[in-house]
C-alpha positions in Angstrom: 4.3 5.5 -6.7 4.9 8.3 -9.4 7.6 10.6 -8.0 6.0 14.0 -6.8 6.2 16.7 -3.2 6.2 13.2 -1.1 8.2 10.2 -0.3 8.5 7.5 1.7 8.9 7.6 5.2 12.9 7.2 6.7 11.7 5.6 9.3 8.9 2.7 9.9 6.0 3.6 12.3 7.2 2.3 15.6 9.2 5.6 15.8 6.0 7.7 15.4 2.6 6.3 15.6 0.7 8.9 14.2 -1.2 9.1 10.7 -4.0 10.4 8.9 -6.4 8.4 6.4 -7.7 9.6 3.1 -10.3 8.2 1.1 -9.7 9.0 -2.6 -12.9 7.0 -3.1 -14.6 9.3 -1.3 -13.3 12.8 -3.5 -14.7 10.6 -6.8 -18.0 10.3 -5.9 -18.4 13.6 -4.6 -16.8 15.1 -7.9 -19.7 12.9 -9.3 -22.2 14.5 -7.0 -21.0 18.2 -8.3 -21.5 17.0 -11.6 -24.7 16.0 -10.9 -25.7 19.5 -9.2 -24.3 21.0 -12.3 -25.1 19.1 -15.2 -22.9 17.5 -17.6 -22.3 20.9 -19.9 -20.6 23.0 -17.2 -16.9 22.8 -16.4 -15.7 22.0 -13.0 -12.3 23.4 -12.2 -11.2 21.6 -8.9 -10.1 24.0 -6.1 -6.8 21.6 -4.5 -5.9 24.8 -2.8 -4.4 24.1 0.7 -2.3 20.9 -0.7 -5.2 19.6 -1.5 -7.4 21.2 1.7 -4.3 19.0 3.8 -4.8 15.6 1.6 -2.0 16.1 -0.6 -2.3 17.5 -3.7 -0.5 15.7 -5.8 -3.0 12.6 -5.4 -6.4 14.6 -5.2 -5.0 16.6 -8.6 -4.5 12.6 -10.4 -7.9 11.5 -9.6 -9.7 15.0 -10.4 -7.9 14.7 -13.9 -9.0 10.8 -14.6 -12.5 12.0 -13.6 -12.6 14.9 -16.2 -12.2 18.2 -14.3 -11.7 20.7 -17.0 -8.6 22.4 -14.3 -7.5 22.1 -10.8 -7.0 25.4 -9.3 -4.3 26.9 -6.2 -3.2 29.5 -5.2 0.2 28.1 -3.9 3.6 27.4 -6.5 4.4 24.4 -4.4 0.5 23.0 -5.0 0.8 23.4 -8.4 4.9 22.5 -8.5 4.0 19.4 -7.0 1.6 18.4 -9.4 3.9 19.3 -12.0 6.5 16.9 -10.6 3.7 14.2 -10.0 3.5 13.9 -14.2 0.2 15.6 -14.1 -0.8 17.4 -17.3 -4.1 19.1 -15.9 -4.7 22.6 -16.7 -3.5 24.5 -13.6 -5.2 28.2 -13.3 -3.6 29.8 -10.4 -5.4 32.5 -8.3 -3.8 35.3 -7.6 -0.7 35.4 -5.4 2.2 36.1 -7.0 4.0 39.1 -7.8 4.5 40.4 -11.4 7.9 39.6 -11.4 6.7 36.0 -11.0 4.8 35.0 -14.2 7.9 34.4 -16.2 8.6 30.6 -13.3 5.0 30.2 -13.6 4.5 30.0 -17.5 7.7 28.1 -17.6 6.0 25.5 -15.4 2.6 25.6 -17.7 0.1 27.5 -15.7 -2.1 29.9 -16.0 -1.9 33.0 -14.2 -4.7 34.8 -12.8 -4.5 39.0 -13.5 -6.4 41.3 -11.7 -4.2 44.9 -12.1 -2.2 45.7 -15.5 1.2 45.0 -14.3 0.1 41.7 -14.2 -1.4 41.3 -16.8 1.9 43.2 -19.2 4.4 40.8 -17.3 2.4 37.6 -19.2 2.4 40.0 -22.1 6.7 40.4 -21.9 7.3 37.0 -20.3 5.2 34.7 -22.7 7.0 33.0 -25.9 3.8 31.8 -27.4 -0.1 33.2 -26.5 -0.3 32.5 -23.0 -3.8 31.9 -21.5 -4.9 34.3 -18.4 -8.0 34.0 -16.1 -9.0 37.3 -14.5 -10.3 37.8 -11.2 -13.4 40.5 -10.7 -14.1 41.5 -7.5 -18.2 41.5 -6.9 -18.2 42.5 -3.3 -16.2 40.3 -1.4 -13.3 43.1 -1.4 -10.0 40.8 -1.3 -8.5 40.2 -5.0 -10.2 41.4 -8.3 -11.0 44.3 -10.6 -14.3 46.2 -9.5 -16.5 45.0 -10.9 -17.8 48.1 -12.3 -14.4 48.9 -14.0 -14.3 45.0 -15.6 -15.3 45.7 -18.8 -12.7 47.9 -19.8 -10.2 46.1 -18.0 -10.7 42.6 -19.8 -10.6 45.1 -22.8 -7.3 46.6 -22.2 -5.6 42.9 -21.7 -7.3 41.4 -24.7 -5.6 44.2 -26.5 -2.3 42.9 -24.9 0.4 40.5 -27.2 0.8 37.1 -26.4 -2.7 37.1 -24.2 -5.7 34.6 -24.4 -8.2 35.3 -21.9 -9.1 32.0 -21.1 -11.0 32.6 -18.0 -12.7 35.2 -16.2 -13.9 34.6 -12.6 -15.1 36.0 -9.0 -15.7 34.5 -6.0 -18.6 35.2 -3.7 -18.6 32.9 -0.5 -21.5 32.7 2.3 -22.2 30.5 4.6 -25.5 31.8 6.2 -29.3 33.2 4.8 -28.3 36.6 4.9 -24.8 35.9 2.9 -27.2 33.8 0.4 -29.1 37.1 -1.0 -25.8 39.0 -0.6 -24.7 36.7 -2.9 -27.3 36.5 -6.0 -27.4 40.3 -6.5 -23.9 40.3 -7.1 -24.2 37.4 -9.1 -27.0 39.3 -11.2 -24.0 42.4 -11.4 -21.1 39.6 -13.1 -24.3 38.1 -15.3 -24.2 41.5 -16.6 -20.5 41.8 -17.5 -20.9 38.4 -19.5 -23.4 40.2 -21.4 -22.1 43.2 -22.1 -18.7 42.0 -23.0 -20.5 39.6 -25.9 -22.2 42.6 -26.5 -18.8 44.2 -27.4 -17.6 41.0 -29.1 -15.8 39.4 -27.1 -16.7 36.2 -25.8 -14.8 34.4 -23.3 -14.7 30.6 -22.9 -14.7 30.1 -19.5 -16.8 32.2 -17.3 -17.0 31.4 -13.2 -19.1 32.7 -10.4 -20.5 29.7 -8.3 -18.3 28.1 -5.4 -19.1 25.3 -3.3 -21.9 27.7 -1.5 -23.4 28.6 -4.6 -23.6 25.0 -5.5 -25.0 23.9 -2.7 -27.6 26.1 -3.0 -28.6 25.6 -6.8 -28.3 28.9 -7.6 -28.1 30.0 -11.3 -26.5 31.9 -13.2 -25.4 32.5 -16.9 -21.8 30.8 -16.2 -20.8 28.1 -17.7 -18.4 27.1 -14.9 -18.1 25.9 -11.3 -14.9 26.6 -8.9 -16.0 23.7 -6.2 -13.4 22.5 -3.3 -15.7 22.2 0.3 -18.0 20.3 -1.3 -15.1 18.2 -2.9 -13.4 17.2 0.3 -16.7 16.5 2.4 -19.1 19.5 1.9 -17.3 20.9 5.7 -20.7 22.1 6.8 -19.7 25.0 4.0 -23.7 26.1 4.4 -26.4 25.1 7.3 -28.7 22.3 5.9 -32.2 24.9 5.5 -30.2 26.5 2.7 -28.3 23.3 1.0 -28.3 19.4 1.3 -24.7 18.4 1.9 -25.8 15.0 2.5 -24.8 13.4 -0.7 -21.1 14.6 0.5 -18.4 12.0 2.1 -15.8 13.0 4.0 -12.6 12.8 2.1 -10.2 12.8 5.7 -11.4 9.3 6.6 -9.2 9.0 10.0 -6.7 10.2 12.2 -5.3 7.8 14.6 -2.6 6.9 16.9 -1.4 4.2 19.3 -0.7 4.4 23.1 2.9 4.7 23.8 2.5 4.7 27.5 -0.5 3.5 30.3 0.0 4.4 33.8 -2.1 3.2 36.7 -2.4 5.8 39.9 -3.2 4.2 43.1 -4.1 7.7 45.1 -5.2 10.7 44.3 -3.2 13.2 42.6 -2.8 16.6 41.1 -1.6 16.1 37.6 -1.1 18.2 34.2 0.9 21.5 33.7 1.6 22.8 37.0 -1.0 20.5 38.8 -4.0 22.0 37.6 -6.2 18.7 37.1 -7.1 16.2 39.5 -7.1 12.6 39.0 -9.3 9.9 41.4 -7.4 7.2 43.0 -7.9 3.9 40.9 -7.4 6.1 37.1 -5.4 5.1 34.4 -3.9 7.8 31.9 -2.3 6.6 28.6 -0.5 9.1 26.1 -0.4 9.3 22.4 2.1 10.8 20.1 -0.3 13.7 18.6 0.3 17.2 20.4 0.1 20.6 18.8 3.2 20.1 16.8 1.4 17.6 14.8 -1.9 20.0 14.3 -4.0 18.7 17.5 -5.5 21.3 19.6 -7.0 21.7 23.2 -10.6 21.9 23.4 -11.3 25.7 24.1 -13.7 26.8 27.0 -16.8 25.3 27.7 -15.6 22.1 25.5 -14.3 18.4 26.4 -12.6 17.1 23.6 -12.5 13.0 23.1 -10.7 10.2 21.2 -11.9 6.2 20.7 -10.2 3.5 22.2 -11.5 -0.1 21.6 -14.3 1.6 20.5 -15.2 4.1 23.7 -15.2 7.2 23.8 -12.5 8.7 26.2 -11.4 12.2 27.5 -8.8 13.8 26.0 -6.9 15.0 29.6 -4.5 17.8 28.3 -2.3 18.5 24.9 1.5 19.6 25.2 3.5 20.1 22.1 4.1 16.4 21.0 1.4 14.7 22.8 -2.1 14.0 24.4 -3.0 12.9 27.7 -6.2 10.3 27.8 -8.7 9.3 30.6 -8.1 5.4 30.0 -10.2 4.6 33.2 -13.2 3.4 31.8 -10.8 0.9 29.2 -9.8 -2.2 31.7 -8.3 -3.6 28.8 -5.9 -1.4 27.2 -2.8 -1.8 26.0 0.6 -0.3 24.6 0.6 -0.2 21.2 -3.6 0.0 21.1 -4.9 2.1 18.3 -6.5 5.8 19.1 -8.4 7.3 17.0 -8.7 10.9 17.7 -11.0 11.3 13.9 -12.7 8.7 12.2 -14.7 5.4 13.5 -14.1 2.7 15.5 -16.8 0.3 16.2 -19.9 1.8 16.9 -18.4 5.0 17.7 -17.5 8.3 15.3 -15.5 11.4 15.8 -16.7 14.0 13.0 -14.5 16.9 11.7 -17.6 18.9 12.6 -17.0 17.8 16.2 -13.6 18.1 16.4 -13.8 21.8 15.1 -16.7 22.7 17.8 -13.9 21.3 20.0 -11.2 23.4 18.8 -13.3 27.0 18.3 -13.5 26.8 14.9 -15.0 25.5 11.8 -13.4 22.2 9.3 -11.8 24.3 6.8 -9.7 25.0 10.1 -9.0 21.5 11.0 -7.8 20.6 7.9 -5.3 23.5 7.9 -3.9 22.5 11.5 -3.2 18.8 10.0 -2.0 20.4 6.6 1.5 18.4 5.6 2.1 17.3 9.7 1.5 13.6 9.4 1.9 10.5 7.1 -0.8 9.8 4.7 -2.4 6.2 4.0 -4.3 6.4 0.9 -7.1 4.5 0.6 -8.7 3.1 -3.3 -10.3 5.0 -5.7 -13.3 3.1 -6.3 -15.4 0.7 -4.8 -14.9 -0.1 -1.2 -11.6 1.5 0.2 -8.9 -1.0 0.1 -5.3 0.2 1.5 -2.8 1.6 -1.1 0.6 0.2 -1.2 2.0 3.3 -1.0 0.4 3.6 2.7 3.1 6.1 4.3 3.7 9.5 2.6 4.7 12.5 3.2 5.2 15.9 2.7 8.7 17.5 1.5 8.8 20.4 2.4 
């Protein structure tokens, strides 16, 4: 495996039965199925924000490069580090989250900084030995990062005017994930339309211009952009719009599985009170097994007025209670289980499936969320690129941090 943020596990699985699946297979074809949404002219810069929304980074930024993304984009220096490290020459546009005194480590790496305020923007103009390219982030309404939009024009002027600047890119972002957030959204697309025209009215053209995310994609909207910034739709589509306002369908999941094994089973003859403090009651005759997969490695409880699950020889059984480095599973309706047995607590096993969707409802929340709990907690097993998935050899990876 080419040296990057991971390496092998110290120790073999025995000591921690716990890993999560990815399907690398599954992030190609839904690349393909942006490109197909977009058409072959427009650019696709890959959001691998998140270490790769939890996947790791590193291998979602090789196979986004082979497939012709015109940049991956983060907003983390360890993301883009990593990638770095990993021997991966992909354009890198970072969103904004550095300080000024920062651009001078980040052009020295090869990325591209976003500006959005002058400081910025002087600090490529002081730190860069040769034209450095800069993408910068308008703000259309969603009121985090960017120059108003209405004060854009001159802004992008004042850089351009700046030594040792290209403006590669100029970009907003404008996410919504219901009907309402839909028409939010095209009249402040209609407002950065304008910008692109009224800068090319002032003669200056920029080469990539971006206002459509995953949501935007989704939804076929338009717009006269001749780039995409897609990571949802990527890594699954995670339910990033309802299906009345876009067909997510055509979208794998890219987290294939989670799974465990049972490290302990325990009959109980009588009746007892059992969990923290004795709060749950068990029925004479149940059995109760454990997996290694608490809240330290990302698992949650379900919240109120939910019963979370995980599969075991292909049933469905209740999860019991979560402490820090384990869960506590109804085994009663398994006669058959065993130590060592695998538990999958996301993914399939036999006829049976365990959705992120679900798991989120579970856990109060929505994918995006679930991801981020898992983010850089357990070994990865890669699965192929193409074709059916066929086990990597490089099955246990993990994060350095």
């Amino acid at each position: 495996m080419t040296q990057d943020s991971r390496r092998p596990l110290d120790y073999p699985e025995a000591l921690h039965p716990t890993w999560m699946e990815v399907d690398l297979a599954a992030l190609e074809s839904n690349f393909r199925e942006v490109r197909r949404l977009v058409g072959p002219e427009t650019k696709i810069i890959a959001s691998v924000k998140g270490n790769g929304y939890g996947l790791g980074v590193a291998e979602a930024a090789r196979v986004l490069q082979r497939l012709g993304a015109y940049a991956v984009a983060t907003g983390s220096f360890k993301d883009a580090l990593a990638i770095r490290r990993a021997g991966i020459g992909i354009k890198v546009q970072m969103f904004p989250g550095n300080l000024p005194q920062g651009i001078a480590e980040l052009l020295r790496h090869d990325l591209i900084p976003s500006v959005c305020n002058l400081e910025t923007a002087r600090a490529v103009s002081e730190a860069a030995e040769k034209p450095a390219q800069v993408f910068i982030k308008v703000d259309c309404g969603l009121a985090r990062l960017g120059v108003p939009v209405d004060e854009a024009e001159d802004f992008v002027r004042a850089v351009t005017a700046l030594p040792n600047i290209i403006v590669e890119g100029l970009f907003t972002h404008l996410p919504f994930g219901d009907a309402a957030g839909l028409d939010w959204a095209r009249s402040r697309l209609d407002r950065f339309d304008d910008l692109i025209e009224g800068l090319k009215r002032s003669g200056i053209e920029i080469p990539v211009t971006q206002s459509l995310a995953s949501s935007g994609v989704a939804c076929r909207l338009r717009t006269a952009c001749n780039t995409v910034c897609t990571g949802h739709l990527l890594y699954g589509g995670l339910a990033r719009v309802p299906p009345e306002l876009g067909d997510l369908s055509g979208f794998r999941p890219v987290l294939k599985a989670v799974r465990s094994r049972l490290i302990h089973i325990e009959q109980h003859p009588t009746d007892k009170a059992i969990g923290s403090g004795g709060a749950l009651s068990l029925k004479a005759g149940s059995t109760t097994g454990v997996v290694p997969f608490g809240l330290y490695d990302g698992y949650r409880p379900a919240v109120s007025g939910q019963s979370a699950a995980m599969l075991v020889r292909g049933r469905r059984v209740p999860v019991l209670y979560v402490t820090q480095e384990y869960a506590t599973l109804d085994l009663s309706a398994v006669a058959d289980a065993g130590l060592g047995d695998q538990v999958t607590a996301l993914g399939t096993d036999g006829a049976e499936d365990i959705t992120i969707e679900e798991m989120a409802k579970w856990f109060g929340g929505i994918p995006l969320n679930v991801l981020m709990s898992l983010n850089e907690r357990l070994p990865y097993r890669y699965f192929g690129e193409a074709g059916e998935s066929a086990p990597r050899d490089d099955l246990y990876a993990v994060a350095v941090t």
